[in-house]
Backbone as CSV, one residue per row, in Angstrom:
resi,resn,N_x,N_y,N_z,CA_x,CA_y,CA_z,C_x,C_y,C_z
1,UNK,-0.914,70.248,52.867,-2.222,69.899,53.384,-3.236,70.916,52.858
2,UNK,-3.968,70.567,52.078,-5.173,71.342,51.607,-6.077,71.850,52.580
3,UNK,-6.655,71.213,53.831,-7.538,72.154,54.537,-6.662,73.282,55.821
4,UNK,-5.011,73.085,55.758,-4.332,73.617,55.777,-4.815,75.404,56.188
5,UNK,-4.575,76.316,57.269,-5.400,77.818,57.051,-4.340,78.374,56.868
6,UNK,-3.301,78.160,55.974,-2.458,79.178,55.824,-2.590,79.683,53.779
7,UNK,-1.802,80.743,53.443,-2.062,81.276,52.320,-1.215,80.200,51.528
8,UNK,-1.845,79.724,50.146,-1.276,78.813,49.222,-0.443,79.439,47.881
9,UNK,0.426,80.223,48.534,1.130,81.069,47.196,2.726,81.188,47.270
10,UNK,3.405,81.172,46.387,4.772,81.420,46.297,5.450,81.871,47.537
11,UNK,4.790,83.294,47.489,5.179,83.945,48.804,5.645,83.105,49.740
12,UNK,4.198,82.601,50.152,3.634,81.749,51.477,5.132,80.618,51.270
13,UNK,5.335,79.915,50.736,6.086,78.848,50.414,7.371,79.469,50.472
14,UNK,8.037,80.794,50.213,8.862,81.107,50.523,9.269,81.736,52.114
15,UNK,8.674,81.810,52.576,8.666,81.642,54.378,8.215,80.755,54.684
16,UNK,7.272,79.368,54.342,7.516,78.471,55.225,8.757,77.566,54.799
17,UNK,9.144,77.463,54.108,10.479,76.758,53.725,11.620,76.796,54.783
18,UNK,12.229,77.732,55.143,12.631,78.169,56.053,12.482,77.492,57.925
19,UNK,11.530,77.431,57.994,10.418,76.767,59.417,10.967,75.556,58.962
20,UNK,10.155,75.014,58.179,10.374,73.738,57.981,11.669,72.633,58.400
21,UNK,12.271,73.623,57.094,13.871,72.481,57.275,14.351,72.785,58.625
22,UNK,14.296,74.014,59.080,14.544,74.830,60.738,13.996,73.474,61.691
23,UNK,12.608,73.231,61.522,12.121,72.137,62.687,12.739,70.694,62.144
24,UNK,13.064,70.271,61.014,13.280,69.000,60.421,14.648,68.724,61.418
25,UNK,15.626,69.754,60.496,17.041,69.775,61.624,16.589,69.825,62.945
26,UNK,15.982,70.480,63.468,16.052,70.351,65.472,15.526,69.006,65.611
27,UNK,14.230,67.789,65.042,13.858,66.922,65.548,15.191,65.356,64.808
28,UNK,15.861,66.487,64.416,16.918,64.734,63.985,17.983,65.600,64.774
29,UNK,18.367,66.346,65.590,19.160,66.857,66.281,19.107,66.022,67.651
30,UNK,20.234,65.696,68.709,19.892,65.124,69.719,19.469,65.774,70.675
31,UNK,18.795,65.279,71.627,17.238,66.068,72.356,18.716,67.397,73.100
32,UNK,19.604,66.927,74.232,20.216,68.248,74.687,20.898,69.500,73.554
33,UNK,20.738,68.952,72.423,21.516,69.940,71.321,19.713,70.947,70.306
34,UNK,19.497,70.329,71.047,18.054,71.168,70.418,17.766,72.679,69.952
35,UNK,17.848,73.165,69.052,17.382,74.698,69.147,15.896,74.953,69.700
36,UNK,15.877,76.082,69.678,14.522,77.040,69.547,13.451,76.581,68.331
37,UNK,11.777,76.415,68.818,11.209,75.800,67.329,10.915,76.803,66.864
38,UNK,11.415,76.856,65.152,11.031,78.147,64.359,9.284,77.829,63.862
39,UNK,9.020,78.964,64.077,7.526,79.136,63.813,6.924,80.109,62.769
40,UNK,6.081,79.564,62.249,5.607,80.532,60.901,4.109,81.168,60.920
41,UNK,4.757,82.497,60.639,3.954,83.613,60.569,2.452,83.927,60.363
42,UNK,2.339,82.828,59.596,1.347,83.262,58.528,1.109,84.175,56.931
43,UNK,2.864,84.613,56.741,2.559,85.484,56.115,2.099,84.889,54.483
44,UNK,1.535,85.563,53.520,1.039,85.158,52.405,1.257,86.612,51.404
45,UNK,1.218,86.809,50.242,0.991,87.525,49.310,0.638,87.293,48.101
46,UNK,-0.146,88.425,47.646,-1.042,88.256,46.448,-1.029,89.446,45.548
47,UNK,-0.721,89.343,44.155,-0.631,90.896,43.306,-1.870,90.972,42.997
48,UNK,-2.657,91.671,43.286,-3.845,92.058,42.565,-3.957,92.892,41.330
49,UNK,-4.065,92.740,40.222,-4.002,92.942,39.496,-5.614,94.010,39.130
50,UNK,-5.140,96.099,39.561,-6.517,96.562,39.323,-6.605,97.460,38.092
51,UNK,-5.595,97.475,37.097,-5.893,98.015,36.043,-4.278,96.986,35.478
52,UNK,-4.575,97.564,34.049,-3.325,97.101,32.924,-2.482,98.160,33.515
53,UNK,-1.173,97.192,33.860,-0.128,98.046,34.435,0.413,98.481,35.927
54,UNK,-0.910,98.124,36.516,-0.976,98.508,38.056,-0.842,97.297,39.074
55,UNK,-0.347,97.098,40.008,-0.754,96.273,40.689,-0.640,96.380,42.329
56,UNK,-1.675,96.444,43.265,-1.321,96.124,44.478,-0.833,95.042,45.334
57,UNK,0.432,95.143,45.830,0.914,93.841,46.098,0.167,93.434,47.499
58,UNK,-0.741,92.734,47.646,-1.256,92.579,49.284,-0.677,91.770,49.853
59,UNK,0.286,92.349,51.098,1.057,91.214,51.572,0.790,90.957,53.455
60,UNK,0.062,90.206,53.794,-0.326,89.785,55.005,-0.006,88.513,55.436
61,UNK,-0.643,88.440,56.821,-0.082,87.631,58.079,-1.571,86.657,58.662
62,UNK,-1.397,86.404,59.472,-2.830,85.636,60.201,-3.520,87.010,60.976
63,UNK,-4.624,86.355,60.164,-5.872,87.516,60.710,-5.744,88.830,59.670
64,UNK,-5.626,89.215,58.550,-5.077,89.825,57.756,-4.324,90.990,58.115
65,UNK,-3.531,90.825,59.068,-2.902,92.005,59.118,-1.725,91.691,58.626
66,UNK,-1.532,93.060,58.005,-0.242,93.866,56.880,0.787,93.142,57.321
67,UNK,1.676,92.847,56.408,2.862,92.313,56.682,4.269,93.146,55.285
68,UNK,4.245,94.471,55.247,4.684,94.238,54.139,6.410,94.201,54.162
69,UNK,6.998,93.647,52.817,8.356,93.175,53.155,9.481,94.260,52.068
70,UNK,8.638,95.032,51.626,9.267,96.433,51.023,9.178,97.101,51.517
71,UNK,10.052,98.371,51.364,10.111,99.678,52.247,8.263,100.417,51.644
72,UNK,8.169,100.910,52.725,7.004,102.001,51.915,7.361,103.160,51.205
73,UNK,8.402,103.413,51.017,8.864,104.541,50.413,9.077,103.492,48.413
74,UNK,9.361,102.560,48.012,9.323,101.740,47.229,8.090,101.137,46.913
75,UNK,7.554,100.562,47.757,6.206,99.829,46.875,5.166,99.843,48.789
76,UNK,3.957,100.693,48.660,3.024,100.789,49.312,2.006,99.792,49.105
77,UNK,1.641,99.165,50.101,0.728,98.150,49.890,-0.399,98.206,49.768
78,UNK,-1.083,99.389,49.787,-2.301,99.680,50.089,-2.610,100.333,48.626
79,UNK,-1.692,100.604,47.658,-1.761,101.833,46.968,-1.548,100.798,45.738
80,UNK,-2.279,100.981,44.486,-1.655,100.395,43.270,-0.335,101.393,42.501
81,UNK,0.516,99.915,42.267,2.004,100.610,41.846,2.360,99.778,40.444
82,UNK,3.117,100.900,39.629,3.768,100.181,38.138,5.325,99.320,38.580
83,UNK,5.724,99.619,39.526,6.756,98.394,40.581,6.070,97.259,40.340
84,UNK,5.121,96.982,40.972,4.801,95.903,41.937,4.042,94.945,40.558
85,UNK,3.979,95.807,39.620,3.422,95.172,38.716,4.621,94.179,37.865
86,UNK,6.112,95.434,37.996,6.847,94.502,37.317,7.528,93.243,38.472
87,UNK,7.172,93.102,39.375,7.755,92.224,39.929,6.541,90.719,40.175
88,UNK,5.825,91.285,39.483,4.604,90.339,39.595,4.979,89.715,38.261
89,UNK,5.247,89.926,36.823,6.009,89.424,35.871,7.145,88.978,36.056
């Protein structure tokens, strides 16, 4: 859905995937065998690209707060990194 408010990127698509088939299975499940509805985050990410070589990976949630899914000791989100650049290739 295009007017959709969630982030339209790989990332994003790789956590809602998850939700999805999660709610697909519970509503063809019979009503007393039901799980829990999985619900999605909001999360989204984006490499920003601020010099040749560098990149900050911005990785957030609804309402932009931080979501990041690397250690900070590995790739800081706030900080441009030659990591984050190769994982953006």
């Amino acid at each position: 859905c295009v007017s959709a408010p969630n982030a339209k990127t790989m990332a994003a698509a790789r956590k809602q995937a998850p939700v999805v088939v999660h709610n697909l299975l519970q509503d063809l499940a019979p009503a007393a065998a039901r799980p829990t509805e999985a619900v999605y985050d909001g999360y989204g990410a984006c490499p920003l690209t601020v010099e040749k070589g560098k990149v900050v990976l911005a990785e957030f949630g609804w309402g932009g707060q931080l979501m990041p899914s690397f250690p900070g000791w590995l790739i800081k989100n706030t900080a441009p990194s030659r990591l984050a650049w190769a994982f953006k290739r």
